[in-house]
C-alpha positions in Angstrom: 101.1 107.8 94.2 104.3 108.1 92.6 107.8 107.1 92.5 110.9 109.3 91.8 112.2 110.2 89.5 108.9 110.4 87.3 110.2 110.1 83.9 106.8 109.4 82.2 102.9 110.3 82.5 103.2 106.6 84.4 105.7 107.3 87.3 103.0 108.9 88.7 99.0 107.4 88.7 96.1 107.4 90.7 94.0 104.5 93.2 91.3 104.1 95.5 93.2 103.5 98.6 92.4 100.3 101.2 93.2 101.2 104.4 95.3 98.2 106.2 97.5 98.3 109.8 100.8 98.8 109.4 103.0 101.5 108.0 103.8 99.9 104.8 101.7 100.9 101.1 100.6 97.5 99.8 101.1 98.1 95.9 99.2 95.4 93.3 101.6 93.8 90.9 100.3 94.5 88.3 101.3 98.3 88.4 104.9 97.9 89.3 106.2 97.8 85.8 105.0 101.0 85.5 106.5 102.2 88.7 109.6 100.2 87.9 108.7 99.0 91.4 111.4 95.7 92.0 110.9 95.7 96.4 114.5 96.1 97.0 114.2 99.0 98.8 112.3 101.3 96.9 110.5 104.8 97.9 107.0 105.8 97.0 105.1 108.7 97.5 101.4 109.3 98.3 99.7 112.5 97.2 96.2 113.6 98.1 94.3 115.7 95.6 92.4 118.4 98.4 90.3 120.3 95.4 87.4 119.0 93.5 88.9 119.8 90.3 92.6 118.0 91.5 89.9 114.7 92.5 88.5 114.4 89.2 91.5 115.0 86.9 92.9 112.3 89.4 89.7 110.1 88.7 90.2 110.7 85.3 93.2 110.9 84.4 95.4 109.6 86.4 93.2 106.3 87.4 95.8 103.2 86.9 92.6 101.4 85.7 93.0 104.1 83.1 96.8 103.8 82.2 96.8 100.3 80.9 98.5 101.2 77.5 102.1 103.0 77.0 101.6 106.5 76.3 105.1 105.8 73.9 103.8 102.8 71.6 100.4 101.5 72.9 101.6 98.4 73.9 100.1 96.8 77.6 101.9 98.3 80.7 99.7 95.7 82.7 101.1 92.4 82.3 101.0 89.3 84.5 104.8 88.6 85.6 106.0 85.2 85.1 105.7 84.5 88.8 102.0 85.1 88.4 102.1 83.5 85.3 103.5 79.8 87.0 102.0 80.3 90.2 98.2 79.9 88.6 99.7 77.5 86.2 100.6 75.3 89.8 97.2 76.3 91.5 95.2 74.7 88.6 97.1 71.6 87.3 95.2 68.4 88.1 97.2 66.5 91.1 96.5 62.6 91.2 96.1 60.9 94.5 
């Protein structure tokens, strides 16, 4: 999957897909930083690897469970947004009755 333009190794990675109805790619959040995914409209592109040599380097490679650190400084790519961040700070705080 990747989105253009792909400026870095991480503009374009690799998943196990989830099949779901609808016509719309369901992307995790976690990932979008490196996509520089924001939802306003944005274009992505899916890409199936046909050899057995294009599946592994895809599986290996390319796996987004793989790209977790900047090729540039090593710093995390997959961070928690603060959305995330409040919204399980809201789920857990203790509500009195």
């Amino acid at each position: 999957m990747n989105r253009a333009p792909t400026l870095h190794r991480l503009g374009i990675q690799a998943f196990e897909p989830v099949l779901i109805e609808g016509k719309a790619i369901q992307l995790h959040p976690l990932v979008c930083a490196a996509f520089n995914a924001d939802f306003d409209g944005d274009q992505m592109a899916v890409h199936v690897p046909l050899s057995l040599e294009a599946q592994l380097e895809a599986r290996v490679l390319m796996m987004s469970t793989n790209n977790v650190l900047s090729p540039a400084n090593g710093a995390p790519i997959i961070v928690p947004s603060q959305d995330m961040i409040l919204g399980l700070y809201y789920t857990t705080i203790e509500r009195k009755v």
